[in-house]
C-alpha positions as CSV (number, residue, x, y, z in Angstrom):
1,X,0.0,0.0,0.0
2,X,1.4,3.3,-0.9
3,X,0.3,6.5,1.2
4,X,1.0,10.0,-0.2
5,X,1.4,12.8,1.1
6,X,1.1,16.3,-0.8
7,X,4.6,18.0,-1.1
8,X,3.5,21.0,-0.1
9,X,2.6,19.1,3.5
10,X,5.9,17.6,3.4
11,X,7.4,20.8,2.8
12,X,5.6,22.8,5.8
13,X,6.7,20.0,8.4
14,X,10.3,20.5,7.1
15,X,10.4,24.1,7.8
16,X,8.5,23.7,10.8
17,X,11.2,21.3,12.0
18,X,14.3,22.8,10.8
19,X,13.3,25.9,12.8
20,X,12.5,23.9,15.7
21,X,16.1,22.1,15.6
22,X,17.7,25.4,16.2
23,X,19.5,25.3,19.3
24,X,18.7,29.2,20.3
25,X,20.6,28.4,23.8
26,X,23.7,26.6,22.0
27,X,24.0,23.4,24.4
28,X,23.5,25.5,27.6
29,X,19.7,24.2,28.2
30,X,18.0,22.0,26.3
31,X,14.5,22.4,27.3
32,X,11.0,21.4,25.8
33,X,9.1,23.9,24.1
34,X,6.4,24.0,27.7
35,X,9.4,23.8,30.0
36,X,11.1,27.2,28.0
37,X,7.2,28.5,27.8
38,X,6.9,28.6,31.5
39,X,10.8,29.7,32.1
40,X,9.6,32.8,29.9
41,X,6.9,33.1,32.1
42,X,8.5,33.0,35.1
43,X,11.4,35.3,34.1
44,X,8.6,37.9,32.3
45,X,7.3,38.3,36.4
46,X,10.7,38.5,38.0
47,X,11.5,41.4,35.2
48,X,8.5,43.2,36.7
49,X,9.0,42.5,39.7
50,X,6.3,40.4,40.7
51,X,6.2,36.3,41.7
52,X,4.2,34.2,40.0
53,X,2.4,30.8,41.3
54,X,1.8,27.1,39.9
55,X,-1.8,27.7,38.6
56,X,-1.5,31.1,37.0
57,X,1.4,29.4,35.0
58,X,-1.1,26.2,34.0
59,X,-3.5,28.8,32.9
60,X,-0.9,30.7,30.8
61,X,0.8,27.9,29.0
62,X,-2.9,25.9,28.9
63,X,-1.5,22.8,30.5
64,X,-2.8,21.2,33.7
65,X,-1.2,22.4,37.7
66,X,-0.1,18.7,37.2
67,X,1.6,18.8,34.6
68,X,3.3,22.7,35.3
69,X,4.0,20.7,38.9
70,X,6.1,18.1,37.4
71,X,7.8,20.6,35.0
72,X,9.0,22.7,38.0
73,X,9.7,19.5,40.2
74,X,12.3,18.5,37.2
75,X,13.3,22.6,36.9
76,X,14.2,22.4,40.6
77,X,16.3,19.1,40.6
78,X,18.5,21.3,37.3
79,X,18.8,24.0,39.8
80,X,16.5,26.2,37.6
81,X,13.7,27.1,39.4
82,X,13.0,27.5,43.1
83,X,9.2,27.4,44.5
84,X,9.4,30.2,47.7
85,X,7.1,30.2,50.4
86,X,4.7,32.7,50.4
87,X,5.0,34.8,54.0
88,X,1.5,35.5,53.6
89,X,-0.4,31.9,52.6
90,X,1.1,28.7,54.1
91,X,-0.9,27.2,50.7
92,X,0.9,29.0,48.4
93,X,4.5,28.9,46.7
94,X,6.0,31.3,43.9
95,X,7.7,29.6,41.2
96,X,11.2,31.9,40.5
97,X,14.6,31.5,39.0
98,X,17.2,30.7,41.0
99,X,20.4,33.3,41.0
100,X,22.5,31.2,39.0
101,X,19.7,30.3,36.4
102,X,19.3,34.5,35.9
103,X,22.1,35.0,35.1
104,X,22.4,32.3,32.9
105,X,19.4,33.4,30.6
106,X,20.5,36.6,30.8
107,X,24.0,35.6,28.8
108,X,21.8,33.6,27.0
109,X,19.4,35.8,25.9
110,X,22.0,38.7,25.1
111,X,23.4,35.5,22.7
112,X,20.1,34.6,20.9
113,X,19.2,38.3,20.6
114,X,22.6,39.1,18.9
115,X,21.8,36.0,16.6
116,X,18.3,37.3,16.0
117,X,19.8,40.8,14.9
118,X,22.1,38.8,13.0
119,X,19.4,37.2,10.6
120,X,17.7,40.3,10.5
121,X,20.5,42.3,9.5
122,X,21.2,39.1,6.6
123,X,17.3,38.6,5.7
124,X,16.2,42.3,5.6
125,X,13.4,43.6,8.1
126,X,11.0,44.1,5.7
127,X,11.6,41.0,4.0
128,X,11.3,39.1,7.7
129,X,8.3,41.6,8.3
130,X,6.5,40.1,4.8
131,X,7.3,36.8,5.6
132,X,6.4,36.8,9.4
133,X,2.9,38.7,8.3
134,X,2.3,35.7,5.8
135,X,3.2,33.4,8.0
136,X,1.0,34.4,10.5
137,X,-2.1,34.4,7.7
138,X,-1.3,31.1,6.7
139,X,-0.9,29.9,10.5
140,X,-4.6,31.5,11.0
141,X,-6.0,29.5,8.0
142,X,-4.1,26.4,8.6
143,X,-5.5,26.2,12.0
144,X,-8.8,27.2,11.1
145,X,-9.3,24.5,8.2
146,X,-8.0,21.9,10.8
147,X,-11.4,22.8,12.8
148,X,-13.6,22.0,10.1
149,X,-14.8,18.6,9.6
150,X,-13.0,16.8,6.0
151,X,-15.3,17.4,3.0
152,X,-17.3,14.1,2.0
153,X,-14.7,13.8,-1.2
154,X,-11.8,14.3,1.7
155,X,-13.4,11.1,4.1
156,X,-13.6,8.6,0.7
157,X,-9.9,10.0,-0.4
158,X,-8.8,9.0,2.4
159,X,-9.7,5.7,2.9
C-alpha cells in the first residue's frame, strides 16, 4: 500500500522542524518547548517585579497544575527554578529562577538576541516583516481549516 502525502505538507513539516532544531541556547539548556514556555513566564514576572504561582502558570501555558508541577519539580532538581514560600499563605508557593539560572538566561538571551539581529540584518526587516505577516495568515487558516470537519470527497480520499 502506498500512502501519499502532498509536497506541499511535506514541505511545511520540514520548515517547521528545521526551525525547531535550532538550538537558540547553544548546548546551555535543552529544554521542551512547555518547559522554555513557562521559564519565559516565570522570568517575564521576575523582570517586573512580581512572583508568579503554579496555577497562574497552568492557565498561561494551557496545561494542567499537574503537569506545570512536574515541570518545576524537574526545573528544581536542574537547579532552575526555586518554589518560595509565600509569607502571607502557608498554601501557596512562587515559582522563581534561581540566581545562577538568571544570570544564565540573561547571557543567554543577550546571545540569541545578537543572533536574532544577526538574521535580520542578513534577511532584511522588511523581507522578515513580509514573511512573518504571511506566515502568520497562513498559521490562521491552517488552524482554522483543521477545525472544520473533511469534505465528504476528503473522508472517501482517504480511505
Amino acid at each position: 500500500m502506498t500512502i501519499q502525502l502532498n509536497e506541499y505538507l511535506l514541505k511545511m513539516f520540514h520548515l517547521v522542524k528545521d526551525i525547531d532544531d535550532i538550538d537558540f541556547f547553544w548546548g546551555k539548556a535543552k529544554l521542551s518547548r512547555t518547559e522554555f514556555r513557562i521559564l519565559w513566564e516565570v522570568v517575564n514576572e521576575q523582570c517586573e517585579g512580581r512572583d508568579i504561582i503554579s496555577s497562574e502558570l497552568a492557565r498561561r501555558v494551557g496545561i494542567t497544575r499537574s503537569a506545570v508541577s512536574q515541570i518545576v519539580a524537574k526545573l528544581e532538581r536542574g537547579g532552575i527554578v526555586e518554589r518560595v514560600p509565600s509569607l502571607y499563605d502557608r498554601k501557596i508557593a512562587f515559582i522563581r529562577l534561581t540566581d545562577q539560572a538568571v544570570e544564565t538566561f540573561r547571557a543567554q538571551a543577550e546571545r540569541a538576541n545578537c543572533y536574532a539581529e544577526r538574521v535580520v540584518a542578513e534577511f532584511g526587516q522588511e523581507r522578515l516583516d513580509a514573511l512573518l505577516s504571511e506566515a502568520q495568515v497562513f498559521s490562521d487558516v491552517c488552524r482554522r481549516l483543521a477545525e472544520l470537519p473533511p469534505a465528504p470527497a476528503e473522508e472517501s480520499a482517504a480511505i
